[in-house]
C-alpha positions in Angstrom: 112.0 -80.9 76.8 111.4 -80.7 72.8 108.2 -82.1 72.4 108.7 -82.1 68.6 110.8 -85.1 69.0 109.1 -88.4 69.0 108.4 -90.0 72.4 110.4 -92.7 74.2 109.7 -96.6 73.2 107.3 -98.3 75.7 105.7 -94.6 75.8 103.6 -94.2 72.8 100.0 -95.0 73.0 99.1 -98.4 70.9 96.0 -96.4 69.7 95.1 -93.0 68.5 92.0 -91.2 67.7 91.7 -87.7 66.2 88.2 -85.7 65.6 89.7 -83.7 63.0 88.3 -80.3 63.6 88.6 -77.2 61.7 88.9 -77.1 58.3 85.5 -75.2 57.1 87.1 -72.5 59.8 90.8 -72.9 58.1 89.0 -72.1 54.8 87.2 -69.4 55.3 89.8 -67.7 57.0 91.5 -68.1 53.5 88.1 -66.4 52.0 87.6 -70.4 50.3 85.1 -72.2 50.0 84.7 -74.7 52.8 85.3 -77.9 50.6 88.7 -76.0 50.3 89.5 -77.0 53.8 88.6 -80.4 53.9 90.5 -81.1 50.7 93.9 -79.6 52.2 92.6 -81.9 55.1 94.5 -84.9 53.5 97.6 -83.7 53.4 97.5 -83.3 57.4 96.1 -87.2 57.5 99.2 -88.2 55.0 101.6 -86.0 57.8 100.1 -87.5 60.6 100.0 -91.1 59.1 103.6 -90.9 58.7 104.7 -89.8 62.1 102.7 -92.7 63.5 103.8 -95.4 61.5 107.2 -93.8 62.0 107.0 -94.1 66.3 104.9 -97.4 65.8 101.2 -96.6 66.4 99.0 -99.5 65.9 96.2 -98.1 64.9 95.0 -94.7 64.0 91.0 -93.7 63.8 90.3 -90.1 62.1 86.8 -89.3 62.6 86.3 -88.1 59.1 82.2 -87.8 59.1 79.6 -88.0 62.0 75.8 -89.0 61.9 75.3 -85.6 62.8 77.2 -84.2 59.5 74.4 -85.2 57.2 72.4 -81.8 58.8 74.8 -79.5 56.7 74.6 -78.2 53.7 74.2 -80.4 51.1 76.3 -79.0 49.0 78.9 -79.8 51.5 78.1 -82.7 52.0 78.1 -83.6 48.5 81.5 -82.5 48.2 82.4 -84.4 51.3 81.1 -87.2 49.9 83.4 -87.1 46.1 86.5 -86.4 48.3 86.0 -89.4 50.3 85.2 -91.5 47.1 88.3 -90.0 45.3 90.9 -89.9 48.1 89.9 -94.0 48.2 90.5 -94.5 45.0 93.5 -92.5 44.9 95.2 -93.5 48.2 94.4 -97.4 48.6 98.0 -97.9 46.4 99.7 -95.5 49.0 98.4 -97.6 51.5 99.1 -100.9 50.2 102.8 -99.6 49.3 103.6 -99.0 53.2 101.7 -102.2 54.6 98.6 -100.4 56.2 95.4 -102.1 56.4 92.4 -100.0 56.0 88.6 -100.2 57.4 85.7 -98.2 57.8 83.9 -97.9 60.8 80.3 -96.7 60.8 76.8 -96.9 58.9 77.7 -97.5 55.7 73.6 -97.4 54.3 73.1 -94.0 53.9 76.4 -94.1 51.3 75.5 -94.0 47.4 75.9 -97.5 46.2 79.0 -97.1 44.4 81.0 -95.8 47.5 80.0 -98.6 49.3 81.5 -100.5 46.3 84.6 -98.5 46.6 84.7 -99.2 50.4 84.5 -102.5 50.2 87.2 -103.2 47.5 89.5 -100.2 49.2 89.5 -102.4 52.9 89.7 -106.1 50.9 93.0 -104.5 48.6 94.5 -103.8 52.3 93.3 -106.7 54.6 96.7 -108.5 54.3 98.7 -105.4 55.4 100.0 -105.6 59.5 102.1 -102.6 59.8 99.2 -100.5 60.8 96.1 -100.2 60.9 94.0 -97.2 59.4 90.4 -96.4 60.4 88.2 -94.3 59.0 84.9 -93.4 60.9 82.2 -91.9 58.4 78.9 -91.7 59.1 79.7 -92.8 62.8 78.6 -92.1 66.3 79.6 -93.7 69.6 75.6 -93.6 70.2 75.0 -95.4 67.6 78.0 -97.5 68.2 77.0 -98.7 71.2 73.2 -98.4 70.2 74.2 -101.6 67.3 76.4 -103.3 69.5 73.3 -103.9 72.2 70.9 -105.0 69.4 73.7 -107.4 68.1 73.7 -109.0 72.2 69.7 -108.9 72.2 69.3 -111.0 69.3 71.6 -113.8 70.6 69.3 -113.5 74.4 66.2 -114.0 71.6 67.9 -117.0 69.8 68.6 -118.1 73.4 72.2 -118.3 72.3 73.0 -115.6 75.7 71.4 -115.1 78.6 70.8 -111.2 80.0 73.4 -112.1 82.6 76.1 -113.4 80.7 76.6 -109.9 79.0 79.4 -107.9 80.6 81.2 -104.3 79.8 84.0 -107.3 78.4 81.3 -108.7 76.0 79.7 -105.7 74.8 82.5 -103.9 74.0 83.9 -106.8 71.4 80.6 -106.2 69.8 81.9 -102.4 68.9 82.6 -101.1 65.8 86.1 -101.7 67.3 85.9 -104.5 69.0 88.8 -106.4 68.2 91.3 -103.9 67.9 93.0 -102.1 71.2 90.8 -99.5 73.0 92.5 -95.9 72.4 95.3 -94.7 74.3 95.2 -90.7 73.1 92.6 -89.3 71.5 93.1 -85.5 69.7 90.9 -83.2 68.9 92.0 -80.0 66.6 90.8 -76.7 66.0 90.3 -75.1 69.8 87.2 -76.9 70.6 87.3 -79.3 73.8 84.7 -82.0 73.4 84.3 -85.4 71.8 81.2 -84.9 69.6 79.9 -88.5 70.0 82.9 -90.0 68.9 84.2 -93.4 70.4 82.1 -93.0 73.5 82.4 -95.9 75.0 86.4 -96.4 73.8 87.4 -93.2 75.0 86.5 -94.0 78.5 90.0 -94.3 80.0 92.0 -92.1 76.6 94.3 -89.1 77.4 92.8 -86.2 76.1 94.7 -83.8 73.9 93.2 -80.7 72.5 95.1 -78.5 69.8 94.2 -75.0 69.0 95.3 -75.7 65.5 93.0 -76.2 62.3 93.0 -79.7 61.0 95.0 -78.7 57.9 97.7 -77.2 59.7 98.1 -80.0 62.1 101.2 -81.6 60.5 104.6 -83.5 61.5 105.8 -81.4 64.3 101.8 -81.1 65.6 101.7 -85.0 65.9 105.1 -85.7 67.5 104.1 -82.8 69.8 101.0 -84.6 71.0 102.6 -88.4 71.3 105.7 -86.2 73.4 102.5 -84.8 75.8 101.2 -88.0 76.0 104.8 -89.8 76.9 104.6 -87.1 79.8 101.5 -88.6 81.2 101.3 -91.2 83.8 97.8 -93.2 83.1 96.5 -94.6 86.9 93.2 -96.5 85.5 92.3 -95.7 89.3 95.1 -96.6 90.8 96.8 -94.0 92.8 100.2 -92.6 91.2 102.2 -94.5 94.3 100.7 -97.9 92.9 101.3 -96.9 89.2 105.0 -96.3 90.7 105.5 -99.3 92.4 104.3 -101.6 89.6 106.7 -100.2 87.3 109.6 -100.5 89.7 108.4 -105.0 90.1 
């Protein structure tokens, strides 16, 4: 089988998520500094963009910045911070010209003032676009996520709008930072390590793990149609036993 090739139609996972891992490694491999791999980062998110929209993704989360990222360096983080602000500005027209709507997922408080500004205007330029959906999680964790998302619920019990009982796995998950989009299908996580890093915790329950040994920026077109081919290989039982998974696909 040629897993470069896309998958099958009715096989490709409505939602993907990718920790992308590895590009202060990728760098200093290169003897650069490690803002050097985070900036040939983007080309690897413009590559796997493309071969998603191509096989009809709906949605695609990159975990671009944790709430644990703040403890590096701040001279990293710094420059983490002027490529995000940059790549905004300089890639909300790409997005717009191929119909993909664009949000930001996380707490956005801790961001200087004017990225927030550039947030805000980069998702309203896009929030008409329905070919796909781009999100970006920065400053995000899925403890946090789910952490907000139980506060939200406990202030409707308080205004007596909700009563304890009435809140259900169902209910709490809408109040995600993802609630009304599709749960993730296949989630990817480059550069050899094999853990989620408090990403999606509570979405990634039921994903397909992929795990690629290589660096962010080298994971490129043939990388991504590689992982949605694995995935098209899978058969996903949600606890059901591969007999019953059969069956229902033969009614």
């Amino acid at each position: 089988m040629d897993k470069t090739k896309l998958a099958a139609p009715g096989s490709v996972p409505r939602h993907v998520a990718i920790i992308m891992d590895g590009n202060n490694r990728w760098a200093k491999k290169r003897l650069l500094p490690g803002v050097a791999g985070h900036k040939a980062g983007v080309d690897a998110v413009r590559a796997v963009i493309e071969v998603c929209a191509e096989a009809k993704v709906e949605v695609l989360t990159l975990f671009a910045f944790s709430s644990e990222n703040w403890q590096r360096p701040a001279e990293e983080v710094g420059a983490l911070m002027e490529l995000f602000f940059t790549a905004l500005r300089r890639e909300t027209k790409r997005l717009n010209e191929n119909g993909i709507s664009l949000r930001i997922i996380g707490d956005r408080s801790r961001f200087h003032p004017e990225l927030q500004a550039a947030i805000r205007e980069a998702e309203q330029r896009t929030a008409e676009n329905s070919r796909f959906v781009l999100q970006i999680a920065a400053n995000y964790g899925g403890q946090w996520d789910i952490a907000q998302a139980a506060q939200r619920l406990a202030r409707e019990v308080q205004a007596g709008h909700l009563r304890p009982e009435d809140i259900t796995p169902e209910l709490l998950q809408t109040c995600l930072a993802t609630g009304d989009l599709p749960l993730p299908d296949l989630c990817i996580r480059t550069g050899g390590e094999h853990r989620i890093s408090n990403f999606l915790l509570w979405q990634l329950a039921y994903a397909e793990l992929y795990f690629s040994d290589l660096f962010w920026p080298d994971f490129k077109h043939d990388a991504m149609r590689t992982a949605l081919a694995d995935f098209a290989s899978r058969q996903r039982r949600f606890g059901k036993t591969s007999e019953q998974v059969e069956a229902g696909a033969r009614a």
